[in-house]
TIKOLPA-642498 format. One record per atom (N, C-alpha, C, O): residue number from 1; x, y, z; atom name; residue in three letters. Coordinates in steps of 0.02 Angstrom, whole numbers. Layout:
<recs>
{NUM; {X; Y; Z}; 'CA'; 'ALA'}
...
</recs>
This chain:
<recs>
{1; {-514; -1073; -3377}; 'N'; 'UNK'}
{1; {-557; -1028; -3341}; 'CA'; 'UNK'}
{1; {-566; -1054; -3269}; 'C'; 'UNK'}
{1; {-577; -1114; -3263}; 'O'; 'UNK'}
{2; {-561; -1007; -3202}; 'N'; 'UNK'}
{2; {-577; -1044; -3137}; 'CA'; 'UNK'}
{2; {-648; -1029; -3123}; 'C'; 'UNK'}
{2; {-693; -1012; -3162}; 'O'; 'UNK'}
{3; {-649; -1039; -3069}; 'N'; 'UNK'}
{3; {-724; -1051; -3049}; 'CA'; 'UNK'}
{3; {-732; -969; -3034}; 'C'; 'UNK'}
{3; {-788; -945; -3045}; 'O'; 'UNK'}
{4; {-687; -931; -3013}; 'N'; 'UNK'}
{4; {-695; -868; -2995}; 'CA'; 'UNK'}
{4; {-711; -816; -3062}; 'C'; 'UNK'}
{4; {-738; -761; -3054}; 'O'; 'UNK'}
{5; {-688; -843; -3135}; 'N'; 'UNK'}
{5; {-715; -816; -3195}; 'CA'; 'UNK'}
{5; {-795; -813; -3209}; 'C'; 'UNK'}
{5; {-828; -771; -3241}; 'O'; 'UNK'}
{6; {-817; -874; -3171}; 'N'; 'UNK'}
{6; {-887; -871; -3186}; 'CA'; 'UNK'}
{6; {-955; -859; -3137}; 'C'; 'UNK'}
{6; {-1015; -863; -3151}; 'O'; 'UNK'}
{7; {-921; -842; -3074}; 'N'; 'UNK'}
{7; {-937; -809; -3054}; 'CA'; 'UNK'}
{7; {-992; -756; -3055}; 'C'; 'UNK'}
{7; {-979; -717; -3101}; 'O'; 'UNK'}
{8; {-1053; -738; -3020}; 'N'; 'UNK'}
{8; {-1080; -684; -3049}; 'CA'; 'UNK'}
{8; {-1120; -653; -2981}; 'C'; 'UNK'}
{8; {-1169; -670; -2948}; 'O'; 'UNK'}
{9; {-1078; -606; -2977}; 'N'; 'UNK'}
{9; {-1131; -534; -2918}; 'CA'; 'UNK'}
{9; {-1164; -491; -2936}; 'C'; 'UNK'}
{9; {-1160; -458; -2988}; 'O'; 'UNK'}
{10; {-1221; -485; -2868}; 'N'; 'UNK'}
{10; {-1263; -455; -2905}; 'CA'; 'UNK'}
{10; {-1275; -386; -2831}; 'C'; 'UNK'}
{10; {-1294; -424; -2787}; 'O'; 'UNK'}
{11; {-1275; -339; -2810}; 'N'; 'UNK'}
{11; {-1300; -304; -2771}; 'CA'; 'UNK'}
{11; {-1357; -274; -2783}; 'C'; 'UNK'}
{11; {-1381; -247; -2833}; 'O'; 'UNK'}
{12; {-1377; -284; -2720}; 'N'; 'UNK'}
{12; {-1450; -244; -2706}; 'CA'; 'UNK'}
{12; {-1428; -190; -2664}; 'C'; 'UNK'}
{12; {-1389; -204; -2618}; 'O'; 'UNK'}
{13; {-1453; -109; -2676}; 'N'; 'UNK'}
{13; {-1447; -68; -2644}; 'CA'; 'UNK'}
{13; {-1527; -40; -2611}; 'C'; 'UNK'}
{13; {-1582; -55; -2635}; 'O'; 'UNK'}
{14; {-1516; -2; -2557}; 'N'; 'UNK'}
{14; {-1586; 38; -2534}; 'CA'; 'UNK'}
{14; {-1571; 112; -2509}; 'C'; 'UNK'}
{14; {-1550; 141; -2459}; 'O'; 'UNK'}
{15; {-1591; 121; -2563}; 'N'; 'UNK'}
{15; {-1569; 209; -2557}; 'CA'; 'UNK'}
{15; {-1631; 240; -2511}; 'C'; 'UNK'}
{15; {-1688; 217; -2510}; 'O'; 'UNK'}
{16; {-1605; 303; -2467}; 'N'; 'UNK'}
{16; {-1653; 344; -2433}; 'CA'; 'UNK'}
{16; {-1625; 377; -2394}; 'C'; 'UNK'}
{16; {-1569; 399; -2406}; 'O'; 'UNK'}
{17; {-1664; 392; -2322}; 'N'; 'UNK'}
{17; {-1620; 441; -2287}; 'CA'; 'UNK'}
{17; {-1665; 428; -2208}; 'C'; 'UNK'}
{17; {-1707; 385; -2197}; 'O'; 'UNK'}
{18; {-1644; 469; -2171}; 'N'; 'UNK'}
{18; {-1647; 427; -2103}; 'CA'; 'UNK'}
{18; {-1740; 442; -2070}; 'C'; 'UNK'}
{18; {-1760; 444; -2012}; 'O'; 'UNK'}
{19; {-1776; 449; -2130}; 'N'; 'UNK'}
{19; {-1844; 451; -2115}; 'CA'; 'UNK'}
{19; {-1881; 387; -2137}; 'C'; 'UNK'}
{19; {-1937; 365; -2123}; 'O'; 'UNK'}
{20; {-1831; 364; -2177}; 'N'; 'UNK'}
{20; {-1868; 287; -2200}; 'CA'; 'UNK'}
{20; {-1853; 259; -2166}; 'C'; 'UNK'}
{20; {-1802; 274; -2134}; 'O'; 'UNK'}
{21; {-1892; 195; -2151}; 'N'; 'UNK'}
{21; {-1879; 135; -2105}; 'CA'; 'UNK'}
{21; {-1858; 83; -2136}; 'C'; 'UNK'}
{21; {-1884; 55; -2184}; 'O'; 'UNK'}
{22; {-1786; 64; -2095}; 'N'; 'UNK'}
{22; {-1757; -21; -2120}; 'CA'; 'UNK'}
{22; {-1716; -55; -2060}; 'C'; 'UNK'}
{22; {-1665; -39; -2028}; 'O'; 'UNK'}
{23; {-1756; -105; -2057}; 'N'; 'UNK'}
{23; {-1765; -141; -1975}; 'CA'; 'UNK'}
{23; {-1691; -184; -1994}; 'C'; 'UNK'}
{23; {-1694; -240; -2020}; 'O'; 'UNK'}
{24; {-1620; -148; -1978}; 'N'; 'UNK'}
{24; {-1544; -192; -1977}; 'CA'; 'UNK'}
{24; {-1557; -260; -1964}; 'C'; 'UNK'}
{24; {-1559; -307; -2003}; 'O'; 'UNK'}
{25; {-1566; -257; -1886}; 'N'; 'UNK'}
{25; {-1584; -303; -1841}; 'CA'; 'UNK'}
{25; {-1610; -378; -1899}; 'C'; 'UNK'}
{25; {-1581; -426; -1925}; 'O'; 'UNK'}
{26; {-1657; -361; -1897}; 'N'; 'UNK'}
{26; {-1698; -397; -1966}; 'CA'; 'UNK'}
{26; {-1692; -417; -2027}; 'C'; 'UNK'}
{26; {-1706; -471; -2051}; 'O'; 'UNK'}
{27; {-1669; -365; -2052}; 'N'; 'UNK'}
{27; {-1612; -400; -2115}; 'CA'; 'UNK'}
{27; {-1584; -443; -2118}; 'C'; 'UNK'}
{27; {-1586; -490; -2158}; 'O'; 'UNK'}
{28; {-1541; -430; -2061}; 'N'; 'UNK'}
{28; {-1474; -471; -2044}; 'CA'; 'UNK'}
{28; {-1467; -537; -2012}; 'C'; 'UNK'}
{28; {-1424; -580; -2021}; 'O'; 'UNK'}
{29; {-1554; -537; -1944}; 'N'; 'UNK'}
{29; {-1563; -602; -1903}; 'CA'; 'UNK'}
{29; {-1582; -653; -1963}; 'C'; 'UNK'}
{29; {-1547; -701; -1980}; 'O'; 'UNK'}
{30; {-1654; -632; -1997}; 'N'; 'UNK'}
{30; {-1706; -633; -2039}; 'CA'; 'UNK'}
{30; {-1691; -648; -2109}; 'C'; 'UNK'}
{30; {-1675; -705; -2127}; 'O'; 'UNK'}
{31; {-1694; -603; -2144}; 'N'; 'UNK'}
{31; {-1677; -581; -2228}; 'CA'; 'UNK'}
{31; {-1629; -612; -2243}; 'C'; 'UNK'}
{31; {-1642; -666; -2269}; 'O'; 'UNK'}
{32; {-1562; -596; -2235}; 'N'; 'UNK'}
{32; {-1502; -639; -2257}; 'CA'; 'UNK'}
{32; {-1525; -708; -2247}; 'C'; 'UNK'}
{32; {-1539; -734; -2301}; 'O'; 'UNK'}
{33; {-1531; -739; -2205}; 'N'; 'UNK'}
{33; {-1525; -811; -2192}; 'CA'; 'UNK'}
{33; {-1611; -846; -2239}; 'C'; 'UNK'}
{33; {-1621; -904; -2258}; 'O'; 'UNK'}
{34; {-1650; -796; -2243}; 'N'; 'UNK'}
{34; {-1689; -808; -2295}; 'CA'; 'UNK'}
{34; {-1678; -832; -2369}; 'C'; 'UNK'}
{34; {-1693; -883; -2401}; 'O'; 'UNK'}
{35; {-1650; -783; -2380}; 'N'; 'UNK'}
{35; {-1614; -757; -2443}; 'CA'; 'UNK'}
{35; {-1597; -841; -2459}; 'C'; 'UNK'}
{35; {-1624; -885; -2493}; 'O'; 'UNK'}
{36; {-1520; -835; -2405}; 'N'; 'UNK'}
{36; {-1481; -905; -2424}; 'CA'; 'UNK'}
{36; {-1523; -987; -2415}; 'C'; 'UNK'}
{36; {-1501; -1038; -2442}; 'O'; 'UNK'}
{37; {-1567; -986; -2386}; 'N'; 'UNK'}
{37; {-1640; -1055; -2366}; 'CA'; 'UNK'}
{37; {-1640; -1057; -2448}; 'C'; 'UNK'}
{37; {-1606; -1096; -2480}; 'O'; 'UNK'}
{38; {-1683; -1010; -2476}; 'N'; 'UNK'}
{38; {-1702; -1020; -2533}; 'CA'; 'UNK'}
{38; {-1670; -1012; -2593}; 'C'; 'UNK'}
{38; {-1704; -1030; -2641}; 'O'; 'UNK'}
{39; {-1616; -992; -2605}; 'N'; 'UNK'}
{39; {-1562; -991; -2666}; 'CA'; 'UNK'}
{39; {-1493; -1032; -2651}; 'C'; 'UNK'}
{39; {-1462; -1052; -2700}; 'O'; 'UNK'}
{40; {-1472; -1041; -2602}; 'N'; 'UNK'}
{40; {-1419; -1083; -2603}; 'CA'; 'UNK'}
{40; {-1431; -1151; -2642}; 'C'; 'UNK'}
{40; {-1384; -1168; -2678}; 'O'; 'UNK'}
{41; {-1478; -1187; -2640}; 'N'; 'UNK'}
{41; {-1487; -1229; -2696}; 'CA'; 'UNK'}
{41; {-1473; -1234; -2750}; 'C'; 'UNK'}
{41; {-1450; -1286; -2774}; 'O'; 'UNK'}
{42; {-1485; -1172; -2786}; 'N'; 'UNK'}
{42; {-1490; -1145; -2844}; 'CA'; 'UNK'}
{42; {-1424; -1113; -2887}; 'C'; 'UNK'}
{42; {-1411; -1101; -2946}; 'O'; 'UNK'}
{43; {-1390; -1109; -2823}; 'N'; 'UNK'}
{43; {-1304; -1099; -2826}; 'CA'; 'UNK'}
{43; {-1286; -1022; -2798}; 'C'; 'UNK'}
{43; {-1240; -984; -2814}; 'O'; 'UNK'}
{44; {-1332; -1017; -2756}; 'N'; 'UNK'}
{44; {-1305; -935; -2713}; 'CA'; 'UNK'}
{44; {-1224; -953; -2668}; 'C'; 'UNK'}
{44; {-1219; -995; -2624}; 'O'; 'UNK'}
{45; {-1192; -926; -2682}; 'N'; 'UNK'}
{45; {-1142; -951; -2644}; 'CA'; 'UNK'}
{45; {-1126; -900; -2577}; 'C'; 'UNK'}
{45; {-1091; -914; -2529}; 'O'; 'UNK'}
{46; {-1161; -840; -2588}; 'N'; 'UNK'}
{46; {-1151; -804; -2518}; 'CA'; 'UNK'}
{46; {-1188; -737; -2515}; 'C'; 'UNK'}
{46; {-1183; -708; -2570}; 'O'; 'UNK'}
{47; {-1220; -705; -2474}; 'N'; 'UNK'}
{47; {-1258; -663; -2461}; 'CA'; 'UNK'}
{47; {-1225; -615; -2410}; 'C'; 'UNK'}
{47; {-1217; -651; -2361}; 'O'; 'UNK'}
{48; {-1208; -569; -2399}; 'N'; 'UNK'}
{48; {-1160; -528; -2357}; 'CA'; 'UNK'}
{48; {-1209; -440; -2362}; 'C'; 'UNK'}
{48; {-1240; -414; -2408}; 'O'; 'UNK'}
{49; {-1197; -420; -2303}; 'N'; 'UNK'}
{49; {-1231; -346; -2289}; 'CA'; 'UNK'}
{49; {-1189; -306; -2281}; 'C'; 'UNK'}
{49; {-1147; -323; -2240}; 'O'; 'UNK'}
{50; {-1178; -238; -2313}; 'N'; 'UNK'}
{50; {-1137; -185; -2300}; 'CA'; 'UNK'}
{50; {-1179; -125; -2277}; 'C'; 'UNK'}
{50; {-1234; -116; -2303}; 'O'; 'UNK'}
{51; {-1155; -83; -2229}; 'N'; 'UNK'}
{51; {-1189; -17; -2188}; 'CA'; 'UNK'}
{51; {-1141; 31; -2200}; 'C'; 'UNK'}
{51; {-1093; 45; -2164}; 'O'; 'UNK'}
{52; {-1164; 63; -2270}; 'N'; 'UNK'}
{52; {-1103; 135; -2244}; 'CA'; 'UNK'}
{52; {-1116; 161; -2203}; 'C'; 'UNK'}
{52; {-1172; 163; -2179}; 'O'; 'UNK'}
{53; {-1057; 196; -2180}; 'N'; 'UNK'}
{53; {-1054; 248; -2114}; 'CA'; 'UNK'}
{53; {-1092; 325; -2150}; 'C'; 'UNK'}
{53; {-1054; 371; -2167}; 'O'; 'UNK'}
{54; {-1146; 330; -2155}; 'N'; 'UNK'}
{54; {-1163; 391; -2189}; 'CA'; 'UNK'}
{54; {-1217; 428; -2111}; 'C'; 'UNK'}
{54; {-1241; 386; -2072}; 'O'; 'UNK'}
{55; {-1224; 474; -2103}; 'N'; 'UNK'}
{55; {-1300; 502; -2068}; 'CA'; 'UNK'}
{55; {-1332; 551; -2108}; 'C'; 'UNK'}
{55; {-1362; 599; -2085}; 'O'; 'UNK'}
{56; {-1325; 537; -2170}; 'N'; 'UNK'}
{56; {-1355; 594; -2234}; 'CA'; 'UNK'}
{56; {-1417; 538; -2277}; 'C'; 'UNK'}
{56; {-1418; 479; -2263}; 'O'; 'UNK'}
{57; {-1439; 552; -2301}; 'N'; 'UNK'}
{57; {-1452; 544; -2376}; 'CA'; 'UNK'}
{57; {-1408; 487; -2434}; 'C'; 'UNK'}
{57; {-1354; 499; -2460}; 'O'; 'UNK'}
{58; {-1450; 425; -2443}; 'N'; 'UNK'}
{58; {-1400; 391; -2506}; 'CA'; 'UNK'}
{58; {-1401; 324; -2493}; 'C'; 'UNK'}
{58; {-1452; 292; -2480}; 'O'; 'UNK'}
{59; {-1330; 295; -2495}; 'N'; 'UNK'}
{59; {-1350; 219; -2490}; 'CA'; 'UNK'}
{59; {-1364; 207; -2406}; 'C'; 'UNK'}
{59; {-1339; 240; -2361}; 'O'; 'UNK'}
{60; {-1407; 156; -2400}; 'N'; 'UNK'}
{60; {-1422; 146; -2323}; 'CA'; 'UNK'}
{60; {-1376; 68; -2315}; 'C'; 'UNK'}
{60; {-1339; 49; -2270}; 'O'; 'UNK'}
{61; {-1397; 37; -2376}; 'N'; 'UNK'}
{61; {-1381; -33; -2382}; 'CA'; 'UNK'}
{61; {-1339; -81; -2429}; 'C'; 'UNK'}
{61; {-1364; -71; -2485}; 'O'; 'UNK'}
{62; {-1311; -106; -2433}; 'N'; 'UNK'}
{62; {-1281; -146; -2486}; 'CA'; 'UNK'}
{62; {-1275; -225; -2482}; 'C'; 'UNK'}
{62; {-1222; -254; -2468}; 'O'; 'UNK'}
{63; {-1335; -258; -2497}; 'N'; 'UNK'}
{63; {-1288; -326; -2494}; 'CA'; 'UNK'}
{63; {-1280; -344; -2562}; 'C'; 'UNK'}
{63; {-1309; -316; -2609}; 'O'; 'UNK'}
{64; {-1223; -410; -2570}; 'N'; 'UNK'}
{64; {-1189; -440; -2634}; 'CA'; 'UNK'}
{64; {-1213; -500; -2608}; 'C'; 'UNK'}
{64; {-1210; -526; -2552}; 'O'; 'UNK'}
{65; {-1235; -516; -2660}; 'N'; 'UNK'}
{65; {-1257; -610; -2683}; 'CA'; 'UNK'}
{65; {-1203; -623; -2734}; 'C'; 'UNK'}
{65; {-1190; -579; -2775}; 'O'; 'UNK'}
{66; {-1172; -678; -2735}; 'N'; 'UNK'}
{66; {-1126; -682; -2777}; 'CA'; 'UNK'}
{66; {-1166; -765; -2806}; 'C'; 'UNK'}
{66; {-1176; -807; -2763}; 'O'; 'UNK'}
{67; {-1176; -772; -2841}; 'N'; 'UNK'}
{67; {-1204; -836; -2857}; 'CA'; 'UNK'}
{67; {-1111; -888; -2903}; 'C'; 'UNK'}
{67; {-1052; -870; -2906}; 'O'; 'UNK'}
{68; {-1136; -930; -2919}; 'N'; 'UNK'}
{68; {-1101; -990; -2935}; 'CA'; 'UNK'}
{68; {-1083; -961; -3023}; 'C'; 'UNK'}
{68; {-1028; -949; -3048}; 'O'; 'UNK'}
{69; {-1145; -956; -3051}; 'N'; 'UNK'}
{69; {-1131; -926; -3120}; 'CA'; 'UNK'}
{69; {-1207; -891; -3169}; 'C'; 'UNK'}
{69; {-1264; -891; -3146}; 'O'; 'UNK'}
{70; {-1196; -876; -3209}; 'N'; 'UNK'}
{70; {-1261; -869; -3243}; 'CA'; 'UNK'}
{70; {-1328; -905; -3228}; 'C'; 'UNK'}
{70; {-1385; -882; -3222}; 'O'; 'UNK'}
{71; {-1315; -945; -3225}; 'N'; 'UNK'}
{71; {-1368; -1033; -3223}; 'CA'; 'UNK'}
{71; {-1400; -1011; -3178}; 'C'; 'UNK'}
{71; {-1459; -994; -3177}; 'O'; 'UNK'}
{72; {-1345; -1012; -3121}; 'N'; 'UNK'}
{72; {-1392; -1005; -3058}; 'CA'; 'UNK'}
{72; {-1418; -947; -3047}; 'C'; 'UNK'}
{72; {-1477; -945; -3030}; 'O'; 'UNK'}
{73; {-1380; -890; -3053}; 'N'; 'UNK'}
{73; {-1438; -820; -3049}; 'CA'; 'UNK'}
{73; {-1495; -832; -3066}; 'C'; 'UNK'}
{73; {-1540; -838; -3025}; 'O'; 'UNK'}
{74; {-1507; -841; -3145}; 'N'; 'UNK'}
{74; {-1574; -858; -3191}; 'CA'; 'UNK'}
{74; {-1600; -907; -3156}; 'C'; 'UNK'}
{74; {-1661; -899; -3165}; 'O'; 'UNK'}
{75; {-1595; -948; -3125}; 'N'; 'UNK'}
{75; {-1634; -991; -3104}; 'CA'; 'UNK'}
{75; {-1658; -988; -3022}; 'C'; 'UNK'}
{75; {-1713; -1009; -3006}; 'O'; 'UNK'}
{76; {-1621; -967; -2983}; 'N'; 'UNK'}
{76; {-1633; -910; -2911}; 'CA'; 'UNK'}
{76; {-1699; -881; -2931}; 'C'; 'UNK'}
{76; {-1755; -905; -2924}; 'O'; 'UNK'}
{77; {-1681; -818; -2961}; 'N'; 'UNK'}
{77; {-1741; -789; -2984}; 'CA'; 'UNK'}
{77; {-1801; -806; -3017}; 'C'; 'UNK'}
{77; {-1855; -777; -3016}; 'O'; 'UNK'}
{78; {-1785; -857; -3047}; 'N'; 'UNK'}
{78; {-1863; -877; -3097}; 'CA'; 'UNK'}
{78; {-1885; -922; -3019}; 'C'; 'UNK'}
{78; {-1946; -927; -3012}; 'O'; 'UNK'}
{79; {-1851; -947; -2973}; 'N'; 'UNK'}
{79; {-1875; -997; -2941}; 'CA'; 'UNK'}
{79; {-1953; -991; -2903}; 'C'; 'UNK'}
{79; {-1974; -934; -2894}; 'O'; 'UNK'}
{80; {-1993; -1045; -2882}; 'N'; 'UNK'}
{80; {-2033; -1029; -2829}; 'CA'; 'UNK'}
{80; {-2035; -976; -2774}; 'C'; 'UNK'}
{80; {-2076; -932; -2759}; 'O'; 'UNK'}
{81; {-1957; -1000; -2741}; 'N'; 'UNK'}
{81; {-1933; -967; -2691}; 'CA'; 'UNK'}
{81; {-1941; -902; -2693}; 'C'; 'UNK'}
{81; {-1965; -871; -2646}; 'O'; 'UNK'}
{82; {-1921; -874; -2747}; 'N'; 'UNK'}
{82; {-1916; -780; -2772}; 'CA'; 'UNK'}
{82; {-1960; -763; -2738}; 'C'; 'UNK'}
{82; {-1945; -714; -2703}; 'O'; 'UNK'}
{83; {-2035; -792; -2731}; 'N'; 'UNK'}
{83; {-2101; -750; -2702}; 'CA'; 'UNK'}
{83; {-2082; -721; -2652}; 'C'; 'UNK'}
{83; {-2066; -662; -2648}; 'O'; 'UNK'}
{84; {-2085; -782; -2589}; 'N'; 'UNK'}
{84; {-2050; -770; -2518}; 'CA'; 'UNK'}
{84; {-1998; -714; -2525}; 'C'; 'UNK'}
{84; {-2003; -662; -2492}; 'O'; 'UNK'}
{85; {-1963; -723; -2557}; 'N'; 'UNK'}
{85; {-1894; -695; -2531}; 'CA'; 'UNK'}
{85; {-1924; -617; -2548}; 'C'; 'UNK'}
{85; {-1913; -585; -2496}; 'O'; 'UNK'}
{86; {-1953; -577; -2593}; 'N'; 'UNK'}
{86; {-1975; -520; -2626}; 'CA'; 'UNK'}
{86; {-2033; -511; -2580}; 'C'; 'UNK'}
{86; {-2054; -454; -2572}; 'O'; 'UNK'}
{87; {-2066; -568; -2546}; 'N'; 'UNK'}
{87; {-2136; -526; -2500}; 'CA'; 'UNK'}
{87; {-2087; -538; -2424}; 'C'; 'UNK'}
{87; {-2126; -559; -2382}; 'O'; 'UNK'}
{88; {-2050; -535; -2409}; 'N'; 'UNK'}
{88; {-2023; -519; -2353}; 'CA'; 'UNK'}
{88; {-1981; -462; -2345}; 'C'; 'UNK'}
{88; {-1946; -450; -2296}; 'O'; 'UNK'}
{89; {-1987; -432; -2393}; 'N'; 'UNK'}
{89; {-1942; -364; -2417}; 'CA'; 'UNK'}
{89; {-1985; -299; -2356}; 'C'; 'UNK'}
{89; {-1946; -274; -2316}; 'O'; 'UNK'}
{90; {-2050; -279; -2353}; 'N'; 'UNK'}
{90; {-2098; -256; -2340}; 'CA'; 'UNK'}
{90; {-2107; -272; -2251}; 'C'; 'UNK'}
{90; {-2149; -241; -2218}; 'O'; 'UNK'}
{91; {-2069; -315; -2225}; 'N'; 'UNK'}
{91; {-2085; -314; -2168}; 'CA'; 'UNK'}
{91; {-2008; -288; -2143}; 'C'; 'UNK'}
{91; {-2003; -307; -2084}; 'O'; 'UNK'}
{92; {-1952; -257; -2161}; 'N'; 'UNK'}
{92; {-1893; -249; -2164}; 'CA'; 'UNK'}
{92; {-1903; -151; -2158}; 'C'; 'UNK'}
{92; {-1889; -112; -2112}; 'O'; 'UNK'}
{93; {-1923; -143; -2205}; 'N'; 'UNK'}
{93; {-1915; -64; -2251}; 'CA'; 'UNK'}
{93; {-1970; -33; -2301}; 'C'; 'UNK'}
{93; {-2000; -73; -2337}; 'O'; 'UNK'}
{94; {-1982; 21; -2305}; 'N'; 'UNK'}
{94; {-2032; 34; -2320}; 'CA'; 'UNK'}
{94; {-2000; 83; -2409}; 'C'; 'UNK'}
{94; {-2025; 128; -2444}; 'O'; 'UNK'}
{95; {-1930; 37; -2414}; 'N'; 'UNK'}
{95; {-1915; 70; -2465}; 'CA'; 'UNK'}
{95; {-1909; 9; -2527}; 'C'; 'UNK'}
{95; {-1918; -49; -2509}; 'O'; 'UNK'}
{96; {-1896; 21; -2587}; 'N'; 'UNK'}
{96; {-1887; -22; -2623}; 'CA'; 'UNK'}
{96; {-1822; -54; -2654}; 'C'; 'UNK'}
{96; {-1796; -16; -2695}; 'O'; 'UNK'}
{97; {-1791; -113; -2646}; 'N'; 'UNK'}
{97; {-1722; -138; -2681}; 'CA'; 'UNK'}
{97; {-1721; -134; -2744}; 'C'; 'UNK'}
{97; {-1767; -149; -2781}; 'O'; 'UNK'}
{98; {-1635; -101; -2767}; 'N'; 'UNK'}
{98; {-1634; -84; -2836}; 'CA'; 'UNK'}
{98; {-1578; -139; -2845}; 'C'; 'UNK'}
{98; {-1533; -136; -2803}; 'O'; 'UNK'}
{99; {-1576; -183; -2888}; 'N'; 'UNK'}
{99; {-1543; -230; -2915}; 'CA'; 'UNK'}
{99; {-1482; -211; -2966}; 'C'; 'UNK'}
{99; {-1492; -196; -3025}; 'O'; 'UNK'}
{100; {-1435; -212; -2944}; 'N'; 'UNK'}
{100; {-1359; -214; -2994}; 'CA'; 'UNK'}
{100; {-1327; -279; -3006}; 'C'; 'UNK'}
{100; {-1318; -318; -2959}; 'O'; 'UNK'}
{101; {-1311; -295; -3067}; 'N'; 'UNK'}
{101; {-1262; -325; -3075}; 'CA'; 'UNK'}
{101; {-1189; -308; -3099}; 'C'; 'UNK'}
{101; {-1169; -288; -3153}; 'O'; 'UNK'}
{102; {-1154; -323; -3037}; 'N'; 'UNK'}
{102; {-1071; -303; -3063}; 'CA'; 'UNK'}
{102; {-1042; -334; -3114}; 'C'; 'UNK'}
{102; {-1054; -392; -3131}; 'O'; 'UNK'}
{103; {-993; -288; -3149}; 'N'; 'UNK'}
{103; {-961; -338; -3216}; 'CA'; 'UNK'}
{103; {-881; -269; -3192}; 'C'; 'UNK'}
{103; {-869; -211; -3175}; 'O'; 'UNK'}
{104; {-845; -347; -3211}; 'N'; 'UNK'}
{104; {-766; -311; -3210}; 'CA'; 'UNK'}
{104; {-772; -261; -3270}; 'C'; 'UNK'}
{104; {-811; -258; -3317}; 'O'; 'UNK'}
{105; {-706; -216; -3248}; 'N'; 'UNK'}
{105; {-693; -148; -3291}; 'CA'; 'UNK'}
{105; {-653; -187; -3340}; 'C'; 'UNK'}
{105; {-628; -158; -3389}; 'O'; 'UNK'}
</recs>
């Protein structure tokens, strides 16, 4: 098994449309590099932002956390850190992150 079998991503999406507010800028200076402060320990191995090209309605946002493996997801999340990272959501967007985890077809 390589290291890329155990692997585990997880996306957060933020669905809405161009009346909700979500400060890019901020995410991206801010949030991301948040994100990675407090879970890279834990075995986050990368945090990345996607912007579809949409001016409608739907996804606004996409980032992928890909963590190291199970362990570390579960343990990311149970961590201290989680607080921070979930009350800084609110100064970003006034919408809420929906959590996926990808699994191969």
């Amino acid at each position: 098994m390589s290291d890329n079998d155990t692997r585990v991503s997880i996306y957060v999406t933020y669905e809405g449309d161009a009346s909700d507010r979500f400060d890019r800028s901020y995410y991206e200076t801010t949030h991301l590099p948040l994100v990675m402060r407090a879970w890279e320990k834990y075995g986050l191995l990368s945090a990345s932002a996607f912007f579809p090209s949409i001016d409608h309605s739907g996804t606004l946002v996409i980032c992928e956390c890909v963590f190291r493996d199970e362990t570390a997801l579960d343990t990311a999340f149970a961590s201290p850190e989680c607080a921070a990272v979930m009350a800084d959501v609110p100064l970003f967007t006034n919408l809420s992150p929906v959590r996926v985890r990808a699994a191969p077809l």
